[in-house]
C-alpha positions as CSV (number, residue, x, y, z in Angstrom):
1,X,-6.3,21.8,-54.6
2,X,-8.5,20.9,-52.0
3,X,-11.6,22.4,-51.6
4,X,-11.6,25.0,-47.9
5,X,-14.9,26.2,-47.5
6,X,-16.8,25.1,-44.7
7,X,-20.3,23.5,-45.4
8,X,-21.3,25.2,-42.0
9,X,-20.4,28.8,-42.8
10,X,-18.1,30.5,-39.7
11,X,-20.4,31.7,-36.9
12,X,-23.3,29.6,-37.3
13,X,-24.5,27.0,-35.9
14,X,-26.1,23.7,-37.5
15,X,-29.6,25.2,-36.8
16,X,-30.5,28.3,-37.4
17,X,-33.7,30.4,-36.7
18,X,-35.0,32.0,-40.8
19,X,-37.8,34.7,-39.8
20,X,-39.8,36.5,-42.5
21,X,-40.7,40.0,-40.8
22,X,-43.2,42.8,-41.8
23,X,-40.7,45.6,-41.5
24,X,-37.2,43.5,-41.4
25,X,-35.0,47.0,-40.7
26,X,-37.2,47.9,-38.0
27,X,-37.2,44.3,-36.2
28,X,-33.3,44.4,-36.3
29,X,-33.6,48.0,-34.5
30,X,-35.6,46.1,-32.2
31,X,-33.8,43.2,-31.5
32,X,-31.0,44.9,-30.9
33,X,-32.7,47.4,-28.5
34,X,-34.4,43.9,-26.3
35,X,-31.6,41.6,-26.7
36,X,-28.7,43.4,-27.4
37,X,-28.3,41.6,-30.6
38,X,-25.7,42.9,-33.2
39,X,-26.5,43.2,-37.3
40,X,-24.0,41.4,-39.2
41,X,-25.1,42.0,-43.1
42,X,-27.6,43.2,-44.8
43,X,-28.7,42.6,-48.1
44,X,-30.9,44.8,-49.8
45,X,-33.9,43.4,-52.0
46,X,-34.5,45.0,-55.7
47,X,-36.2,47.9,-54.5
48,X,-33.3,48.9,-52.1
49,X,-35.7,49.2,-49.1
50,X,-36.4,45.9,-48.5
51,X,-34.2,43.1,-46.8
52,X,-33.4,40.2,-49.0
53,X,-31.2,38.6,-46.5
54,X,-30.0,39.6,-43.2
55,X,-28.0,38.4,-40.2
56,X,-28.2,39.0,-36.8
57,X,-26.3,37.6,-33.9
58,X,-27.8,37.0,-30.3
59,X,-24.7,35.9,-28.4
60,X,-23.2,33.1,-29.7
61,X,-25.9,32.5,-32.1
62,X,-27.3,34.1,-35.0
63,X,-30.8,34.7,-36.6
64,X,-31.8,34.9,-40.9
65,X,-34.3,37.5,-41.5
66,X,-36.3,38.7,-44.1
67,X,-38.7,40.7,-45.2
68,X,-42.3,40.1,-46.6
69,X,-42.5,39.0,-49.9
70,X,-46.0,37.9,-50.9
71,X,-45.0,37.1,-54.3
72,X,-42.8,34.0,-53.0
73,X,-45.3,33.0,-50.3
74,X,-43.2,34.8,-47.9
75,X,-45.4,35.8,-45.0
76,X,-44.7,37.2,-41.2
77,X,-47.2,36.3,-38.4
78,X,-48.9,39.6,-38.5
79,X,-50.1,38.2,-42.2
80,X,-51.2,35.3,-41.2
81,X,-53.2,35.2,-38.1
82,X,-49.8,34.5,-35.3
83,X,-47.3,32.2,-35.0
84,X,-47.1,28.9,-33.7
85,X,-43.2,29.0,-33.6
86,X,-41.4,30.2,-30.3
87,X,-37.8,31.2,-30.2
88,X,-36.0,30.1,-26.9
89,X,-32.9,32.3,-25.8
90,X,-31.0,30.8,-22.7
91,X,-29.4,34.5,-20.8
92,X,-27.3,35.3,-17.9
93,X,-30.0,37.2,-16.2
94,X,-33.6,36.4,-17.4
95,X,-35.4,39.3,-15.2
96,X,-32.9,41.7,-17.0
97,X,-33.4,40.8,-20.6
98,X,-37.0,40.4,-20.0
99,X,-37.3,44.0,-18.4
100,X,-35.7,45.4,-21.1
101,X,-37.2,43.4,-24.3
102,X,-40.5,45.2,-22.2
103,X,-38.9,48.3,-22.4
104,X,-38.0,48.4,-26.0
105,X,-41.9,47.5,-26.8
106,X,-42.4,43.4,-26.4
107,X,-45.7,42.3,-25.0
108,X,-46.1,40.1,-22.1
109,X,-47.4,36.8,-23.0
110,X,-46.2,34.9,-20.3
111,X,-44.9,36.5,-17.2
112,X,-41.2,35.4,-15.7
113,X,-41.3,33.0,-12.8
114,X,-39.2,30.2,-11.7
115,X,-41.0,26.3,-13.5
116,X,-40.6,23.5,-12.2
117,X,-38.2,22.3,-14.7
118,X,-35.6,24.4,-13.1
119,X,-35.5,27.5,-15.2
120,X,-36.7,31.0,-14.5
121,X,-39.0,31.5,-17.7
122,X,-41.0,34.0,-19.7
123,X,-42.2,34.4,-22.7
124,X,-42.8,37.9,-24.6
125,X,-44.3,38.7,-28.2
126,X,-42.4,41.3,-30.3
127,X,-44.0,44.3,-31.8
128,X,-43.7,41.5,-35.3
129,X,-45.7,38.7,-33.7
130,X,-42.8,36.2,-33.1
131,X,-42.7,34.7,-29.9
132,X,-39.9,34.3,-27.5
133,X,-39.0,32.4,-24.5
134,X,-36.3,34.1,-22.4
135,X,-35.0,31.7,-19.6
136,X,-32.1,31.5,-17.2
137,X,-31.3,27.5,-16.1
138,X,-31.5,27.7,-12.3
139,X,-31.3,23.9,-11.2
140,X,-30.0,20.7,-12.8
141,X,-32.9,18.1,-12.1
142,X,-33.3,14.6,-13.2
143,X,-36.6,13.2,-15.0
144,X,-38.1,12.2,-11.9
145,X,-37.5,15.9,-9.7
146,X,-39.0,17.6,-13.2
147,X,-42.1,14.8,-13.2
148,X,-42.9,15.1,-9.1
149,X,-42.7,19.1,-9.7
150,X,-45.0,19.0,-12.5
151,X,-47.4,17.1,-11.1
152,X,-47.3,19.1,-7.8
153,X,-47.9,22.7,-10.2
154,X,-50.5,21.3,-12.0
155,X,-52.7,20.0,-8.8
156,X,-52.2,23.2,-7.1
157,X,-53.0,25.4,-9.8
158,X,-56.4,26.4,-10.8
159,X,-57.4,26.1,-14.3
């Protein structure tokens, strides 16, 4: 008999975002307060607080998280020192996801504004130190639109 499991499990795609979070319940509150995101399982570690494994999908996409676990070398950014990691999310309506990841307690890191690449872009920290990029693709450019653009920002802006 042949073999019908998938090697890409249903819903996922081939990449998939694993984050280890200090307070994994509380960051899928969260997420699902900024992004509207929806919690698909759960597993519970040993103790039955912690999160072993957890899912969480963000549109047509979905995100592993965990909690802390030292023991396993198992650390979120708050542990140690930030993240150099950023987590991109293409939306509808970038001002509207941005104002209400604000409103459900993300920090500004970079304000929205429309790049020269042709995307209206922000970037916000969540209240677990991961980083994310919210953007809304405004304008299909070619290589040489994005490169005139760029060099145009970068003389006019002051450093």
């Amino acid at each position: 008999m042949k073999n019908k499991t998938k090697p890409i499990p249903e819903g996922f795609n081939t990449l998939t975002p694993h984050l280890v979070v200090k307070g994994a319940s509380k960051a899928i509150d969260f997420y699902e307060k900024a992004f509207g995101a929806e919690e698909i399982r759960r597993i519970s570690g040993p103790d039955g607080k912690s999160i072993m494994h957890a899912e969480v999908k963000f549109g047509n996409s979905r995100l592993m998280l965990v909690d802390e676990f030292p023991e396993m070398n198992a650390r979120g950014p708050e542990s140690i020192g930030g993240t150099p990691v950023t987590i991109h999310m293409f939306v509808e309506d970038a001002d509207a996801v941005f104002e209400q990841a604000v409103n459900a307690g993300a920090k500004v890191r970079m304000p929205l504004a429309d790049m020269f690449w042709g995307d209206r872009y922000g970037v916000l920290a969540d209240p677990f130190g991961h980083l994310w990029s919210i953007a809304t693709h405004k304008e299909d450019l070619t290589p040489e639109e994005i490169g005139k653009r760029m060099q145009t920002a970068f003389s006019t802006s002051t450093a």
